[in-house]
N, C-alpha and C positions, 0 to 999 in steps of 0.2 A: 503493500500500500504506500510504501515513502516514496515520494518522486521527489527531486528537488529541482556580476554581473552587476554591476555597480549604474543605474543610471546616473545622468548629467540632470543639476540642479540649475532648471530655471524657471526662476519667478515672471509671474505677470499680475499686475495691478486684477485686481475683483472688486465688485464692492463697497464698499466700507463694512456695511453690515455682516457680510462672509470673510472678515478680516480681525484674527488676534495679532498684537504685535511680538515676536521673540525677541526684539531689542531694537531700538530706536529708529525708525523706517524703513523697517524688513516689513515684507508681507508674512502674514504665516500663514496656513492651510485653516480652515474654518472652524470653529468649535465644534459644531453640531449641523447635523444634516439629516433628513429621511431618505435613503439608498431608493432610487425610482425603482431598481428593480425588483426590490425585495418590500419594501413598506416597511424596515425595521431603522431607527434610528443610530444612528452612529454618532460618538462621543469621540472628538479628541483629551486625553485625559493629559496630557504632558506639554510644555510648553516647547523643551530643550532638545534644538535639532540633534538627533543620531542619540536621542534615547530610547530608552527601551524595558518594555515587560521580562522578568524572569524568564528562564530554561523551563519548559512547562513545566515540567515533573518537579520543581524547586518549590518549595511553600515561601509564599511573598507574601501571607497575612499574618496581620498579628494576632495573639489570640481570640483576644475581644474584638476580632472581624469586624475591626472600625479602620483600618491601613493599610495601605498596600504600600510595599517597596519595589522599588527601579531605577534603574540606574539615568545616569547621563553621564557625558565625558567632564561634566566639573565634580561628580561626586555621585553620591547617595540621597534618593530623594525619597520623601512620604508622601505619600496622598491620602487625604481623607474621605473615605468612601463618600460620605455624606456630604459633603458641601461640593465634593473637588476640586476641592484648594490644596496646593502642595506648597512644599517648602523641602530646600537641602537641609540634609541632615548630618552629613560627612562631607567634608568637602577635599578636594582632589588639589594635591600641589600645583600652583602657577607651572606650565613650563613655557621656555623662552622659547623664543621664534628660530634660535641658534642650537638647542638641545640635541642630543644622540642618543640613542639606548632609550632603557627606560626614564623614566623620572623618579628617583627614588619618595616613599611613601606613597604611592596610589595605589588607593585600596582596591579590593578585589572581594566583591561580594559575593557570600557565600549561602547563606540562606535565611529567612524569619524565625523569627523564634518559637517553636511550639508551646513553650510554658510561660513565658515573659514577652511583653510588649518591647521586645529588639531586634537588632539586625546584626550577623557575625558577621566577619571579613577578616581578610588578613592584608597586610602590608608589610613591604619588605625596604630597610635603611639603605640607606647609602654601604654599610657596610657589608647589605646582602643577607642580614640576619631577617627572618621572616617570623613576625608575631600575629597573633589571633587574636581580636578584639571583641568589644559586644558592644552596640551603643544602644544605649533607650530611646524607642520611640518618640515618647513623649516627653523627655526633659533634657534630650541632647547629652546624657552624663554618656561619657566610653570609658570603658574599664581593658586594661588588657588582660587578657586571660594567661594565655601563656605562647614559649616561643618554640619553633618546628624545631625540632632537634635536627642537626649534619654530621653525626657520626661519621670516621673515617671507613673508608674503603664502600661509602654508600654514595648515592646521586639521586635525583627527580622526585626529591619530596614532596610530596601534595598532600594537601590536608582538604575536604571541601564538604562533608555533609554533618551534623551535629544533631543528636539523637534528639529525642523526645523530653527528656527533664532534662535536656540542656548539662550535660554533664560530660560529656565525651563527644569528641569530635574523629572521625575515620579521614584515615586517607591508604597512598600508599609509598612505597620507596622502590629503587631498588639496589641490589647487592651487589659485589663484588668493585670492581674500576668505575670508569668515569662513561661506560657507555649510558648509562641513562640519560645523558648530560642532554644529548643530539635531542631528547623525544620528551623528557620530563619522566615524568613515571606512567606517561599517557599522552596524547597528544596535544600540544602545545593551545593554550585556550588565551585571548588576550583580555587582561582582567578589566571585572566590568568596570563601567563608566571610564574606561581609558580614555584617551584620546583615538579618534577611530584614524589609521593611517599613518599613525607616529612610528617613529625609527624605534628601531625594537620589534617591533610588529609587522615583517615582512608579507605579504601579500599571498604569498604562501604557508602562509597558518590564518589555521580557525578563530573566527571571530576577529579578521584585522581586514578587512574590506574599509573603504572608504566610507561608508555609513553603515551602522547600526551592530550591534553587538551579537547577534547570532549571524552574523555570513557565512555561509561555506563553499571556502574557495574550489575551484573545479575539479583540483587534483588530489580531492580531499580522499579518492580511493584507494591512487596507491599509495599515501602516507599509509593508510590505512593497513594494507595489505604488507607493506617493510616495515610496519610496529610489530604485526602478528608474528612477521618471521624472523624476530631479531630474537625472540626467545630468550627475551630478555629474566634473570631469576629477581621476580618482584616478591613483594613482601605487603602482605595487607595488614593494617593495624588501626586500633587507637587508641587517643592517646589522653588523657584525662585533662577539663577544663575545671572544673572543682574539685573541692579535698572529696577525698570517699571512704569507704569502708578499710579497714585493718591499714591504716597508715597511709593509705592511697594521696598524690598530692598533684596536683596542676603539673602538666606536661610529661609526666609518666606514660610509657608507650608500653602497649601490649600485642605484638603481634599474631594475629588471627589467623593465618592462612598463610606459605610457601609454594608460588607456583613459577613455573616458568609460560603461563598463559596470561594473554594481556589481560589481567585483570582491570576494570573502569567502570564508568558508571556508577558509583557508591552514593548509596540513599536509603537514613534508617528510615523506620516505619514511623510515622506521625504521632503514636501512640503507642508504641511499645518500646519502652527505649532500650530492649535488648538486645531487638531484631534488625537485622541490616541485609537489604536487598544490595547486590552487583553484577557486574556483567561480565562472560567472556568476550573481549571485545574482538573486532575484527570484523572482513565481510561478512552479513548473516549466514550465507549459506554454509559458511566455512567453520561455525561453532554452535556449540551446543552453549545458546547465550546467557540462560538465565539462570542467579543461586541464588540463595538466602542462608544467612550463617548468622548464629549467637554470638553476641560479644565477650562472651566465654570460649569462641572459639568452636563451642559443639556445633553440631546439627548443622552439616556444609552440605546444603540440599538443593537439586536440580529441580527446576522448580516444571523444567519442560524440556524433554527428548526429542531430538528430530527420529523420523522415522521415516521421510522421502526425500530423495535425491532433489535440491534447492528448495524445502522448504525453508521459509525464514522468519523470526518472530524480532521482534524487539520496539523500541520507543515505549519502553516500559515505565511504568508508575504505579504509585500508592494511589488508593482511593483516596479521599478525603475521610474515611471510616477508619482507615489503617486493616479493613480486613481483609481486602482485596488488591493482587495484583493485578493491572490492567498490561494488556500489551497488542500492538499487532500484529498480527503473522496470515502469514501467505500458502499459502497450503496447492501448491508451489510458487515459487517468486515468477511474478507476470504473468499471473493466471485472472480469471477470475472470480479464483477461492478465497475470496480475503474475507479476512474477519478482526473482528475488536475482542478480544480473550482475557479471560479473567480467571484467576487460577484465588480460591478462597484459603487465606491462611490456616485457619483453624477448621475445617473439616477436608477439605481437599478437593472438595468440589470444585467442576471448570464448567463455562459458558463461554461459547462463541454465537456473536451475534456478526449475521451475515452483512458485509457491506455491498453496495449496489454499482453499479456499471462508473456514476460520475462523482463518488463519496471520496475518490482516492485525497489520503490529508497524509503529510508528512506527520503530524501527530493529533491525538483526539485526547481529551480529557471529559471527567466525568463528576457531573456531581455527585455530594454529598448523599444523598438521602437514594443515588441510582437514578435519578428519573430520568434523566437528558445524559446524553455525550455530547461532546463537543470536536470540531474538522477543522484543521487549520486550510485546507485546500494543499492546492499543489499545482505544480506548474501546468499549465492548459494545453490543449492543440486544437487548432481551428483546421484543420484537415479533416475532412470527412471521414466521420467514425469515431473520432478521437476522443477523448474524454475530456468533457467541460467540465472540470472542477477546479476551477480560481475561485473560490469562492471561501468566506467564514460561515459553517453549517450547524447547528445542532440535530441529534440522533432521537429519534423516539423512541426506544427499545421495548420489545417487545417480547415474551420470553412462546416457545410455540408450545402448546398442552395438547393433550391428549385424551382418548379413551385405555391407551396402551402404557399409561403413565407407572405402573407396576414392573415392565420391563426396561425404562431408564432409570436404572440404579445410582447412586450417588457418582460412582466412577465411571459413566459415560458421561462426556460431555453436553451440557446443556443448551441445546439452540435455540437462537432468536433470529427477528429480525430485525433493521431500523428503515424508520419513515426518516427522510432528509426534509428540512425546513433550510432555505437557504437565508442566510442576515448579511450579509457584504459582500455585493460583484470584486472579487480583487483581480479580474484583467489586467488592472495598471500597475498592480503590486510584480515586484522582482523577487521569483522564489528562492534564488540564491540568497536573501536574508529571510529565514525560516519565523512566520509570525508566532507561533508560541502559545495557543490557544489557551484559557484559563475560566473557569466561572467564578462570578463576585461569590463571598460566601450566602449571600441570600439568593443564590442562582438568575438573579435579576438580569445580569449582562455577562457577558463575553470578553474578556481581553486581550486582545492580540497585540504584537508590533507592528504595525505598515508603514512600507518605503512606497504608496505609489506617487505623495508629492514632492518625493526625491530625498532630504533625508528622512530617516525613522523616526517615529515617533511611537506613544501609547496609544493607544486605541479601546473605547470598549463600545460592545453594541449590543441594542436593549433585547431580550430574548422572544421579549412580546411585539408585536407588531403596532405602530403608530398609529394612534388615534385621532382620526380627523386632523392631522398636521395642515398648518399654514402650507398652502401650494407654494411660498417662496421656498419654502422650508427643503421643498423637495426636487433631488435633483440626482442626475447619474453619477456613482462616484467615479466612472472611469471617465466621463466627461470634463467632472470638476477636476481630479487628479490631472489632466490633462491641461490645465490651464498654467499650471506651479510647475511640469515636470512633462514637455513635451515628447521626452522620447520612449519611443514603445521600449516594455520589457521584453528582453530574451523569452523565446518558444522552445520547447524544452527538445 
């Protein structure tokens, strides 16, 4: 189901009424609009060109589902769901118009906090030494937590998902020389709110496109494929952010797992702070993607076997429940066997919900309570036959019953299928920047990133359909995107 090019920014006057300013006689892309071809409203939520929503699967709310965090290249920002008013919360060092490399201190965000109204990140000095921070939402205090440890004879330390009571942070490393140095302990990610395009940040790694913080550069398969084969001997851990039990103290490392398979992707479960989902990374076809392991180290469990020659699952996530994993998988890749897969922590149960000819999304999320999914879209083709899906979708799911319902036992997979509601044409969106799908926690709206007024910004769109909206109100979004950002996107 994943399909995945930088356009040229130019503005032209609109308006006045379809005009915010981003800084003193800039146009900027409009606040609000009703999509003509959908009837759903569209919210710009961010003001700050080449910002950007969370990695989907990342939690960017804060508990009391009053906040949401994203980035931009000056820093760390909140929004408050309710008013949609933001404000920087972390702010990113000056860099000169003369700088090289990175810019020492700019932070690199990491996820919201499940138990406390914050946001983790890390930042690395001048001297290279990289610390873990926590700032609070509401009162701006940052505390640092503790600092990544560089043992000798290791390289490519990354630290990036932090459990549920907030107590332990996972990453990984790896052993032996200095080959991890080339790759990280994974592939090279440019930290959020960088500056998009800065030195440091070569054109060939992820996330360093000229706008917006998920790009993925063209040749992002075969890094892919020369990480998998470097076999390299990594090391999964973590590493403690609070005192704990029998002497435990801030930055204490517990390594969980020895492989020489690309371990990536690390993301605990929202609610159990014992449990940590990861991935064997590489092409799908070429691994058995998905584990779940205890922070004790036990219980190093495949969460899903391939069984046909290029099947492929992944763009995996936590429910908003913590009881389910979500993923897609293709039952074969480029077929039209795809589905949205859900594998239940605690009884074992799975469900695949069919997806339909034009649903293809680089990635789907899901509310809370089950009721909706959510499609980021994917790159289109206007060739006859092709699949039209540019678009931001929500899923209807649907589970299929029976009279025969005595013979699907717990351990056969459970099907459904989805109704597609479409909410944003994104034609003029460029899917080389991945928009990131998300629902507000009262399922109200949709969040994505879109570049189609050339740079990125937040986005959210209303789930419900516009009510008698002002006819000004209403307009095409590839029309108006086309106003700010005249050149067509890449056809895939």
């Amino acid at each position: 189901m994943y399909r995945k090019t930088v356009a040229a920014l130019a503005l032209v006057l609109l308006p006045l009424a379809c005009i915010a300013q981003t800084k003193p006689g800039d146009p900027a892309p409009p606040r609000s609009w009703v999509d003509k071809d959908t009837g759903h409203r569209v919210w710009r939520l961010s003001d700050e060109p080449n910002s950007g929503a969370f990695y989907f699967n990342i939690n960017a709310y804060t508990p009391d589902e009053k906040q949401m965090i994203y980035s931009a290249p000056d820093g760390i920002h909140v929004l408050d769901l309710a008013t949609r008013q933001t404000r920087l919360l972390v702010a990113n060092p000056p860099r000169s118009a003369d700088a090289t490399g990175p810019v020492p201190g700019t932070v690199h965000i990491l996820v919201a906090g499940h138990k406390t109204n914050s946001v983790f990140y890390t930042s690395t000095d001048a001297n290279k030494v990289t610390s873990i921070y926590k700032a609070n939402t509401n009162t701006g205090v940052v505390r640092k937590l503790a600092v990544v440890p560089h043992p000798p004879n290791t390289s490519g330390w990354s630290v990036v998902t932090v459990n549920a009571d907030e107590t332990l942070i996972a990453g990984t490393y790896v052993e032996g020389d200095d080959t991890g140095k080339q790759y990280g302990s994974n592939l090279p990610v440019r930290p959020a709110g960088a500056a998009p395009g800065a030195a440091g940040n070569p054109d060939n790694r992820v996330g360093s496109a000229a706008q917006g913080p998920h790009y993925q550069p063209p040749n992002k398969s075969a890094m892919m494929v020369a990480r998998l084969a470097a076999k390299l001997p990594l090391v999964l851990f973590t590493l403690r952010l609070e005192p704990g039990p029998n002497g435990a103290k801030p930055g204490d490392v517990k390594p969980l797992l020895h492989s020489t398979d690309w371990v990536n992707h690390l993301l605990f479960s929202p609610t159990d702070p014992s449990l940590l989902m990861y991935c064997h990374e590489g092409i799908w076809q070429d691994v058995d993607r998905l584990w779940m392991i205890h922070t004790d180290g036990t219980h190093n469990i495949m969460v899903h076997k391939r069984t046909m020659y290029m099947e492929i699952w992944g763009h995996e996530f936590w429910g908003p429940d913590g009881e389910t994993i979500w993923y897609q998988w293709d039952y074969p890749r480029n077929s039209d066997s795809n589905f949205i897969a859900g594998y239940d922590v605690r009884t074992g149960k799975r469900f695949a919900y069919k997806t339909n000819h034009d649903d293809g999304s680089i990635h789907v999320n899901v509310t809370k309570d089950l009721s909706l999914f959510a499609g980021d879209g994917s790159f289109g083709s206007k060739a006859s036959g092709g699949h039209d899906c540019s678009w931001i979708m929500v899923f209807h799911p649907q589970l299929l019953r029976g009279d025969a319902l005595a013979v699907n036992t717990p351990d056969f997979w459970q099907p459904g299928t989805l109704r597609t509601e479409r909410l944003v044409n994104m034609e003029h969106h460029n899917y080389h920047e991945e928009p990131n799908v998300r629902f507000t926690p009262d399922n109200k709206m949709v969040i994505f990133t879109g570049n189609m007024f050339g740079p990125s910004y937040v986005f959210g769109v209303e789930v419900e359909k516009a009510v008698d909206p002002p006819a000004a109100d209403v307009m095409s979004t590839t029309e108006l995107a086309k106003k700010f950002n005249p050149v067509d996107p890449p056809q895939r």
